[in-house]
Biopython code that builds the backbone (N, CA, C, O; Angstrom):
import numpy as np
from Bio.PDB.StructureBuilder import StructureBuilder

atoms = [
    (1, "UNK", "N", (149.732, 64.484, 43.358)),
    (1, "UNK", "CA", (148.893, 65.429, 44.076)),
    (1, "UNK", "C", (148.780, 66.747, 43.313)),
    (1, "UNK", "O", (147.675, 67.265, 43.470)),
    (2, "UNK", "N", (149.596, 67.418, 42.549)),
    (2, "UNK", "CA", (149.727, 68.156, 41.904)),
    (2, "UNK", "C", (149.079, 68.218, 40.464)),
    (2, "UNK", "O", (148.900, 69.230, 39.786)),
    (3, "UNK", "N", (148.756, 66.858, 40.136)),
    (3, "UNK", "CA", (148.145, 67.055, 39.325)),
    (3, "UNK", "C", (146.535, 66.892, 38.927)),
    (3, "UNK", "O", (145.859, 67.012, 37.905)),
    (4, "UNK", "N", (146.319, 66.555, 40.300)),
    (4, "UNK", "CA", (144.697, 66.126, 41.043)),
    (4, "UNK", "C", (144.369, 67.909, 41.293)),
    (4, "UNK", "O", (143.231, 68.326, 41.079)),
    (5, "UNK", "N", (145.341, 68.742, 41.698)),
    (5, "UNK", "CA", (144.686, 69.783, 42.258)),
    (5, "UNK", "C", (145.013, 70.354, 40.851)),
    (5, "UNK", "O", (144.091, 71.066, 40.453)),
    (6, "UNK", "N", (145.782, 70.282, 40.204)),
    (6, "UNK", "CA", (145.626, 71.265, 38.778)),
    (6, "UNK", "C", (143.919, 70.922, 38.061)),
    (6, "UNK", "O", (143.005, 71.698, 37.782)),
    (7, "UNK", "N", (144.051, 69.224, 37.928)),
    (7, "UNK", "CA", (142.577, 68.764, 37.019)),
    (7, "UNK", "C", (141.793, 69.796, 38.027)),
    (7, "UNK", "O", (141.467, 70.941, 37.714)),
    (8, "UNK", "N", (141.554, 69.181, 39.281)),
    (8, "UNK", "CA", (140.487, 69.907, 40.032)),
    (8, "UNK", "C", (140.132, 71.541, 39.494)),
    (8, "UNK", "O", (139.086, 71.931, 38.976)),
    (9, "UNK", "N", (141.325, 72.303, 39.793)),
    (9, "UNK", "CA", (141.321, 73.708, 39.799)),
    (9, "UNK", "C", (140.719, 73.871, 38.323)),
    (9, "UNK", "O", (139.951, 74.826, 38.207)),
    (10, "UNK", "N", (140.961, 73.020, 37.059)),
    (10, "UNK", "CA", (140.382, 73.407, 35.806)),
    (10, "UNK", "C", (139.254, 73.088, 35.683)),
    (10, "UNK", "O", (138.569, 73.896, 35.055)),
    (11, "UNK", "N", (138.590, 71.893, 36.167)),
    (11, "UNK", "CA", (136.954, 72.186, 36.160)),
    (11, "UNK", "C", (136.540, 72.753, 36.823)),
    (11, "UNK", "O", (135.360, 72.917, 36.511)),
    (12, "UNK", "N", (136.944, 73.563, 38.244)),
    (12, "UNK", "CA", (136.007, 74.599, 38.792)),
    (12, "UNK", "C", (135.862, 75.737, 37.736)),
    (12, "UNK", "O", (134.772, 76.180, 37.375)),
    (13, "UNK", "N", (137.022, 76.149, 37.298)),
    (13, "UNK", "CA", (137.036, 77.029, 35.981)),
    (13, "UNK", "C", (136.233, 76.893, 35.080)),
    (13, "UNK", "O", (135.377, 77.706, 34.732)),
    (14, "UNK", "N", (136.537, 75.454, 34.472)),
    (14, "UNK", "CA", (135.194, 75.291, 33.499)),
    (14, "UNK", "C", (133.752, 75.804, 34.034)),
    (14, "UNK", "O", (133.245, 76.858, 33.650)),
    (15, "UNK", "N", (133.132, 74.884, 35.010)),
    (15, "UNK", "CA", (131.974, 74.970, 35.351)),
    (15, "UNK", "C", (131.634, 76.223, 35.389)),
    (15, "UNK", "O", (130.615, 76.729, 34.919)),
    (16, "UNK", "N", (132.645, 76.817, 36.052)),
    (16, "UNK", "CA", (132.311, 78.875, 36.364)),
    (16, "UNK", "C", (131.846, 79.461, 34.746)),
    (16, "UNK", "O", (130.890, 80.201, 34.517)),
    (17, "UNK", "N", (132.529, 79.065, 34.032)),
    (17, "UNK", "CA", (132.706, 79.602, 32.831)),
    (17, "UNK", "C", (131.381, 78.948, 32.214)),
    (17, "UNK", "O", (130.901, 79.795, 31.460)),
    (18, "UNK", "N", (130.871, 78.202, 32.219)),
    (18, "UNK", "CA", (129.631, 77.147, 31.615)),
    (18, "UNK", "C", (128.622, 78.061, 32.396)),
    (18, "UNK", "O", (127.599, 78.374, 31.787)),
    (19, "UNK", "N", (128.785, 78.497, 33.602)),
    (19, "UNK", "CA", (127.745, 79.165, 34.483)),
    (19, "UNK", "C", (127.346, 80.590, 33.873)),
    (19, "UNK", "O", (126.285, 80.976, 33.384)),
    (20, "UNK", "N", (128.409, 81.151, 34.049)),
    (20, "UNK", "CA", (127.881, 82.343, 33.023)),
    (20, "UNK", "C", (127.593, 81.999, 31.721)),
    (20, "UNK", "O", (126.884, 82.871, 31.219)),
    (21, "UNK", "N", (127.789, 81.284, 31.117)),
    (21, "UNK", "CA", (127.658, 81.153, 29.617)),
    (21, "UNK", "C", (125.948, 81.033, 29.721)),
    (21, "UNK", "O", (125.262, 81.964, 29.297)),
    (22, "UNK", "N", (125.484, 80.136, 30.162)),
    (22, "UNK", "CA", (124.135, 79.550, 30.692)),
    (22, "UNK", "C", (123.243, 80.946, 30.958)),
    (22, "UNK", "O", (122.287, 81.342, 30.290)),
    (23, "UNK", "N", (123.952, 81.675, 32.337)),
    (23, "UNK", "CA", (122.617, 83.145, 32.872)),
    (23, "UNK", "C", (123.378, 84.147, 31.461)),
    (23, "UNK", "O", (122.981, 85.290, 31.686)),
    (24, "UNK", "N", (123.863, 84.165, 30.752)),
    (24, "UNK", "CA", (124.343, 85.024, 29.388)),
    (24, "UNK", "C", (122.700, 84.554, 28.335)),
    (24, "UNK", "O", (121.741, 85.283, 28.078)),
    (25, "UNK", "N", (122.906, 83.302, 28.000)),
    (25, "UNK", "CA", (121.817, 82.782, 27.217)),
    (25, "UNK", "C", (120.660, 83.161, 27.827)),
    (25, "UNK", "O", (119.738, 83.563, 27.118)),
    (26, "UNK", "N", (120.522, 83.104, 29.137)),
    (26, "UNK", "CA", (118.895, 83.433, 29.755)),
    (26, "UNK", "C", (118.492, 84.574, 29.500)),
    (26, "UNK", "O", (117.376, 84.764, 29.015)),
    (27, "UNK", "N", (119.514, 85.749, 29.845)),
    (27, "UNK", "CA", (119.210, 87.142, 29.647)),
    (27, "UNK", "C", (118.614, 87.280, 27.886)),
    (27, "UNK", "O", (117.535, 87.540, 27.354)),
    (28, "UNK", "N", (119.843, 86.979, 27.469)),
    (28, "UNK", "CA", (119.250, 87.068, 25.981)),
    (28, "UNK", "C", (118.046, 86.558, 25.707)),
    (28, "UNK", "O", (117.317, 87.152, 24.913)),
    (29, "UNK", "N", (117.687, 85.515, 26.245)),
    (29, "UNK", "CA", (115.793, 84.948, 25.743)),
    (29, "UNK", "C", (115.239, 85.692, 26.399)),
    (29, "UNK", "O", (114.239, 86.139, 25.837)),
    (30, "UNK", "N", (115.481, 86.214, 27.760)),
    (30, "UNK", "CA", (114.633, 87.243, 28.445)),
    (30, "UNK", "C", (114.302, 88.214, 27.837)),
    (30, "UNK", "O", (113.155, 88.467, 27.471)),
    (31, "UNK", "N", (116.006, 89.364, 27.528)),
    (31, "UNK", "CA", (115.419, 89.917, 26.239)),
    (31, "UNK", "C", (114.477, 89.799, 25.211)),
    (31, "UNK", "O", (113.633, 90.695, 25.254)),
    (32, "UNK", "N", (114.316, 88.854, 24.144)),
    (32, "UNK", "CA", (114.395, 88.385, 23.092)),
    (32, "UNK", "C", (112.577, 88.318, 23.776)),
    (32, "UNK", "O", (111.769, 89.149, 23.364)),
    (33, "UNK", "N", (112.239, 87.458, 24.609)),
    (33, "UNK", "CA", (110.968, 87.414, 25.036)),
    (33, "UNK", "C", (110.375, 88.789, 25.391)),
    (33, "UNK", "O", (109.165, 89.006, 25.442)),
    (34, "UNK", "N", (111.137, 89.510, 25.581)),
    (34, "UNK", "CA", (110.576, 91.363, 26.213)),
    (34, "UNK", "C", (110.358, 91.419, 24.645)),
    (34, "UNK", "O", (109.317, 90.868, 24.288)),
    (35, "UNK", "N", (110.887, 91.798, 23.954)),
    (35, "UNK", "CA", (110.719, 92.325, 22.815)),
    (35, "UNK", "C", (109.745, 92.210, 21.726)),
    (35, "UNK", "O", (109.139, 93.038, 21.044)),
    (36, "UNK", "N", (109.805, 90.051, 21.801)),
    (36, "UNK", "CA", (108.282, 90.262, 21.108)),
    (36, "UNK", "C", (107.325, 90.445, 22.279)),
    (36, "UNK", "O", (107.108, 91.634, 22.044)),
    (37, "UNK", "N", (106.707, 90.239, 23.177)),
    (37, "UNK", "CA", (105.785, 90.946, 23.851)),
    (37, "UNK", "C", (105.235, 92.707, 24.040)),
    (37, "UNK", "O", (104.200, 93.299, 24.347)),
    (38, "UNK", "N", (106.739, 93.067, 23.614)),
    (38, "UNK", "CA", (106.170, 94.853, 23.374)),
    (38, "UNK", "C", (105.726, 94.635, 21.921)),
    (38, "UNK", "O", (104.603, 94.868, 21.474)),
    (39, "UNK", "N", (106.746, 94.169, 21.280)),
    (39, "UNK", "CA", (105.735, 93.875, 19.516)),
    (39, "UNK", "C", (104.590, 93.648, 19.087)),
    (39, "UNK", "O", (104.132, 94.088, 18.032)),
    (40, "UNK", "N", (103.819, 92.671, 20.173)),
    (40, "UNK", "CA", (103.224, 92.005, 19.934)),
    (40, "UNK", "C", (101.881, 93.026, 20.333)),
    (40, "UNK", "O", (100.876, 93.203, 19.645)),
    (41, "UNK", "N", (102.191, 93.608, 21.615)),
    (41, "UNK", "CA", (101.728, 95.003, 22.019)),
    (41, "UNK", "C", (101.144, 95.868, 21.379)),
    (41, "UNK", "O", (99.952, 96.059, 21.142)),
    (42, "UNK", "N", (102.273, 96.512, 21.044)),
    (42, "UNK", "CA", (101.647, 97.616, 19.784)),
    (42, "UNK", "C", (101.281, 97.278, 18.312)),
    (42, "UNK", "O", (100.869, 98.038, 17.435)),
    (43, "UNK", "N", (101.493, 96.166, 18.274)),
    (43, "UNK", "CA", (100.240, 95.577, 16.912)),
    (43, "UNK", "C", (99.646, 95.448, 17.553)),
    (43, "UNK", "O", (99.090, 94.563, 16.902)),
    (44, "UNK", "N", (98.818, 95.502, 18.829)),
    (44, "UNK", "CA", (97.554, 95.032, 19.243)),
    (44, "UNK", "C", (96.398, 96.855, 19.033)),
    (44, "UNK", "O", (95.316, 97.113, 18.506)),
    (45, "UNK", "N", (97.320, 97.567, 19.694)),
    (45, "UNK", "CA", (97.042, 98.283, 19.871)),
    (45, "UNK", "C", (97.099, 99.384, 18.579)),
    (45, "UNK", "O", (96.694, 100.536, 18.731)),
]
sb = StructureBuilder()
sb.init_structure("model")
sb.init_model(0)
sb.init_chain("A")
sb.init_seg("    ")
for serial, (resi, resn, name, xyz) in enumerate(atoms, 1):
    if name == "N":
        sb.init_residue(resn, " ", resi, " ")
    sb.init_atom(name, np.array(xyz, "f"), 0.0, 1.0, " ", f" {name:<3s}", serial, name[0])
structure = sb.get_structure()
């Protein structure tokens, strides 16, 4: 039993940790997408 709730308790960890890793990467393309769109901007302009 002890060692069902240890496995358990380490993939909730994982997953948590995979979760942010995941909205970490989004922000950055979000970024990354803001940026060329202002670029893309003021070469237009």
């Amino acid at each position: 039993m002890k060692t069902a709730f240890a496995a358990l308790a380490f993939l909730l960890a994982a997953s948590a940790a995979a979760c942010n890793t995941v909205e970490g990467v989004g922000e950055d393309v979000t970024a990354a997408g803001t940026a060329i769109d202002k670029t893309a901007n003021d070469a237009k302009n």
